[in-house]
N, C-alpha and C positions, 0 to 999 in steps of 0.2 A: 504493500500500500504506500510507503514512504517512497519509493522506487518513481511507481504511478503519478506520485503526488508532484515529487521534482520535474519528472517530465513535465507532465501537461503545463505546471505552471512556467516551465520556460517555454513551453511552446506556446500560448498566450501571451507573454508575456506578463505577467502578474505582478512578474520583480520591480517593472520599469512599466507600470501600466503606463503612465502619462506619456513617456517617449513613442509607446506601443503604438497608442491610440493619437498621438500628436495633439494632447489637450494639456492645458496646465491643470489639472487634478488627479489627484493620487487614486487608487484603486478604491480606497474607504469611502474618500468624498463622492467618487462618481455613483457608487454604490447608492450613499444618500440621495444624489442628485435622483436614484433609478426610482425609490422609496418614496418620493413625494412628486414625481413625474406621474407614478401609477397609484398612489393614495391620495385624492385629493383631501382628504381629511384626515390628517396625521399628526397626533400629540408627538413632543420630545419622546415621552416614555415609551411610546409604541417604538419610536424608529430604535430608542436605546437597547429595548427587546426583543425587536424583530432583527436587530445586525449582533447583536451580542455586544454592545458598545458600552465604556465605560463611561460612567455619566458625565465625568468632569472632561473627557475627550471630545464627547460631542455639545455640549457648551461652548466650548472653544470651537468647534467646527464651526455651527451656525454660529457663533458671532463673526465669524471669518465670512460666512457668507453673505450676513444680513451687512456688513459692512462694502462688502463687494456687488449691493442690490441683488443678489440672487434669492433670496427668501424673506416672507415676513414672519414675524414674532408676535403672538396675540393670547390675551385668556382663552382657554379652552372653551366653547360651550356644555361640554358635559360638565366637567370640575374644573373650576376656576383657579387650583393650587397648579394645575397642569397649564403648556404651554403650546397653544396649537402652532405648527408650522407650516406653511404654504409657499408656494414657488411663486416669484414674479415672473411677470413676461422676460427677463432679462434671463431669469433662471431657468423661466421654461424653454429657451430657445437654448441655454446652456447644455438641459438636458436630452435635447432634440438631438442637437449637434453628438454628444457622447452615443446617443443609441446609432444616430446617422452609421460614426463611425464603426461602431464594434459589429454592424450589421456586417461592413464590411470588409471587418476583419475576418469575422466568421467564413463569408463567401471567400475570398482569398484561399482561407484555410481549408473549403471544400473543396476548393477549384484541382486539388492536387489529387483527390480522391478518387476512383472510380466510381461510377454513377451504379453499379453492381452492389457495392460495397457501402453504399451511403444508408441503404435500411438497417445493414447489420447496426451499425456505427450506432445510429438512434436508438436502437433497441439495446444495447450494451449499455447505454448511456441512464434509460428507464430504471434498468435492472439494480442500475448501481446506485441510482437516485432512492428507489423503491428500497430495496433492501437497508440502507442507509440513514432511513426516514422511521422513526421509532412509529407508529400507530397507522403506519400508512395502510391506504387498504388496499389490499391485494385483487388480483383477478379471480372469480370464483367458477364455477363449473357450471355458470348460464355464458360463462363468454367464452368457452372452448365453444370450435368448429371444426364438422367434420369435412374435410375437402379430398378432392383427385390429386393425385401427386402431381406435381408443378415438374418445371426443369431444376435438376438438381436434388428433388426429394431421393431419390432414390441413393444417388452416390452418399446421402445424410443417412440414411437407414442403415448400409453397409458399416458406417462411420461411427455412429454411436451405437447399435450392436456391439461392433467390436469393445467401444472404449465401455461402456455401461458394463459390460458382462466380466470384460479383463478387471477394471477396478471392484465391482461387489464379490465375483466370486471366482477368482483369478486365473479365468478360463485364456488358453492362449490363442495362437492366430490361426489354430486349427477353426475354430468358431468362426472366427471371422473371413477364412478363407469356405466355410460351410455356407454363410451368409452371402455371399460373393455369388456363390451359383447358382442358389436361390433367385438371387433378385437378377444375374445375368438370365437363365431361363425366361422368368418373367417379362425380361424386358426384350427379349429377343423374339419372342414368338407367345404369343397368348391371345386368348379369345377375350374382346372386349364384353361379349354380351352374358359370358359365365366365368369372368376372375375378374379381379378388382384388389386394388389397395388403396386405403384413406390415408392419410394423415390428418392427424388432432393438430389445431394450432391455437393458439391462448395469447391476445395480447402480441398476435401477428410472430410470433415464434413458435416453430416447429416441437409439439411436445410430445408426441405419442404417434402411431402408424400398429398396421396389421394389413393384411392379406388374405383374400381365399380364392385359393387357386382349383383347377378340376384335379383331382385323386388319380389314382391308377383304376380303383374299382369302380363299379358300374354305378353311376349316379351316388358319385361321394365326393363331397368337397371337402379342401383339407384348411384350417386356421394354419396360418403360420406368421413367426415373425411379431409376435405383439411386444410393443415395449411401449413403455410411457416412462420419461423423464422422472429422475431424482425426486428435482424438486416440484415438480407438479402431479405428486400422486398425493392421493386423500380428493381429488377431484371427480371421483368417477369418472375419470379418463378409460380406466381400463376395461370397464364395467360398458359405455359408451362404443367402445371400438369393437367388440365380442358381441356386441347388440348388433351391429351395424352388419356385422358379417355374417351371425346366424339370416337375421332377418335378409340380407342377400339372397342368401344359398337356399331361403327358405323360398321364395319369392321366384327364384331360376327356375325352381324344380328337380332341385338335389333333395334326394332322398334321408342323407345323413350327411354328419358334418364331423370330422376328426382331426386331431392334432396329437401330434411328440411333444413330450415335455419334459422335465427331470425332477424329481422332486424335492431338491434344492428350493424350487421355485414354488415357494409356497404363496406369496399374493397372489401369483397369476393362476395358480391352481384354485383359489378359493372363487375367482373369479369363473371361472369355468365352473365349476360345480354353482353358483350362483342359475346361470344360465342354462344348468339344464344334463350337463356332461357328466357321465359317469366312466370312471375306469376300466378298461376292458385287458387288461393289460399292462405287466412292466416287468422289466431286466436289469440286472447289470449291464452296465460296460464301461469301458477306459476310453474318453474321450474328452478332448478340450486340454488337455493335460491335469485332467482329476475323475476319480472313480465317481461313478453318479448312478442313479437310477433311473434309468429312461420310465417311461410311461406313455401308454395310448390310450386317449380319452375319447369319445363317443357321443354324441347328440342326434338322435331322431328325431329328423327334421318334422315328421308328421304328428307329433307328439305333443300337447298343447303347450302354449308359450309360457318360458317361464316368467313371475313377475320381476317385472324392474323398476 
C-alpha cells in the first residue's frame, strides 16, 4: 500500500500540486476551494470535518482567502457560535479555473492509456475506494447479471480456474491445462441452440460463469466449470448460475443433467444438492497434484423443480 501510495502521488503530482496544476494553491487549499465550489452551504466545522483539518490551520486558510477576496465569513444560520463560509465570484472563478485544470490533467493522464484498459482502470479504482470506505454499501445479489460470454470471457475463465483453485486448494497446472480443453472444445465447435455459458457480473466485473454442454449419453447434459469469485460468494451467485443451467437443459429437452466434482468442494456440492442432484457415484484418484475424490452427480431433468 505504501509502495501504491508513492507512486500515484508522484504520478499526480501531489508533492508539487500547485506546479502540477500551474495555480498558486497548495493541494489543501485547492481541496477547500473543491469543498465550497460543490457545498454551497458550508460551516468552518463541516469543511474542518469533512478534510480532517486542524482547526487553527484552516482559520488561517480562510483568513488567507477572505483576504485575497476568495471567500466570505458570516454567522451560520443554523448556530450562530458557527461560521458559514461561501465563495465569491473571485473564488468561484478560482475554483472553476483548478477543476478547468485537473480535468485536464486527468485526460493527459488517460490519453497514455488504452481505451481496452480504461474500464478495468475505473473499476480497480471503485474497489479500492469501496473496500477502503468503513460502512460503505456494497453491491448485493439484485445487481448480479447473468450475461453471454463477451470477447475475452472465456480466456478469464481458463485464468481464474487456474488461479482460484491453485490458491484455495493447491491444485497445479494439470487443472488448468484440464480447463484449457474444456473451454478450447467449446469454443471450437459447439451447438448454439443446446450449450451455452453465462457469466455472472456485479458492478460490471466478471464474478462467477458455468457451462452446459451436450454429454456423451443420449439426451444428457453435462454442468461444468462453475466458479464464483472469493469475494463475491454469500451472493447467491452460485445458486443463480446452476439455476440458469438446469433450467436451460430443462427447456432444450435434455433428459438429465450431470457433473464431476471432488469432494473437497463442498459449497459447490451443497449447491447442487440444493437444486435437485443426487450422487450417483465416486472414486478415488490422483489428480491436480492431490488425492481427491471425484464424484458424479445427477438431476432428472423431468422431475419437479427444485425451490429457489
Amino acid at each position: 500500500m505504501r509502495a501504491f501510495n508513492r507512486f500515484y502521488t508522484n504520478l499526480i503530482g501531489a508533492l508539487d500540486y500547485s506546479r502540477h496544476l500551474h495555480a498558486p494553491y497548495t493541494l489543501t487549499e485547492s481541496r477547500v476551494l473543491y469543498e465550497l465550489a460543490h457545498s454551497p452551504r458550508t460551516d468552518a466545522a463541516d469543511l474542518r470535518t469533512e478534510l480532517s483539518l486542524d482547526a487553527g490551520y484552516l482559520s488561517r486558510l480562510l483568513g488567507k482567502f477572505e483576504k485575497d477576496g476568495l471567500v466570505d465569513r458570516s454567522p451560520s444560520e443554523r448556530d450562530s457560535r458557527r461560521r458559514r463560509v461561501t465563495l465569491t465570484a473571485r473564488g468561484r472563478d478560482a475554483a472553476d479555473l483548478l477543476d478547468e485544470r485537473s480535468r485536464e490533467m486527468v485526460g493527459s493522464l488517460l490519453a497514455s492509456v488504452p481505451a481496452g484498459d480504461r474500464p478495468r482502470l475505473t473499476e480497480a479504482m471503485r474497489v479500492i475506494q469501496g473496500v477502503l470506505t468503513p460502512g460503505a454499501e456494497r453491491p448485493g445479489r439484485e445487481d448480479v447479471v447473468l450475461r453471454p460470454p463477451a470477447p475475452g470471457d472465456l480466456g478469464w475463465i481458463i485464468q481464474r480456474n487456474a488461479e482460484i483453485y491453485a490458491a484455495e486448494y493447491g491444485w497445479n497446472t494439470e487443472y488448468e491445462s484440464l480447463v484449457a480443453r474444456i473451454i478450447a472444445d467449446f469454443a471450437g465447435d459447439h451447438d448454439p441452440d443446446a450449450e451455452r455459458v453465462w457469466v455472472a457480473e456485479l458492478a460490471g466485473r466478471r464474478v462467477g460463469s458455468v457451462m452446459c454442454v451436450r454429454d456423451a449419453a443420449p439426451a444428457t447434459a453435462r454442468l461444468r466449470l462453475l466458479l464464483v469469485e472469493p469475494d463475491a460468494r454469500g451472493l447467491g451467485i452460485g445458486d443463480r448460475l446452476v439455476g440458469a443451467c438446469a433450467d436451460f437443459a430443462r427447456e432444450t429437452g435434455y433428459r438429465d443433467l450431470v457433473l464431476w466434482t471432488n469432494d473437497v468442494l463442498k459449497a459447490a456440492r451443497s449447491i447442487y444438492q440444493r437444486h435437485g442432484f443426487t450422487l450417483v457415484a465416486e472414486k478415488p484418484h490422483h489428480s491436480f497434484g492431490a488425492d481427491l475424490i471425484g464424484q458424479d452427480w445427477r438431476l432428472a431433468l423431468h422431475d419437479a423443480r427444485p425451490e429457489r
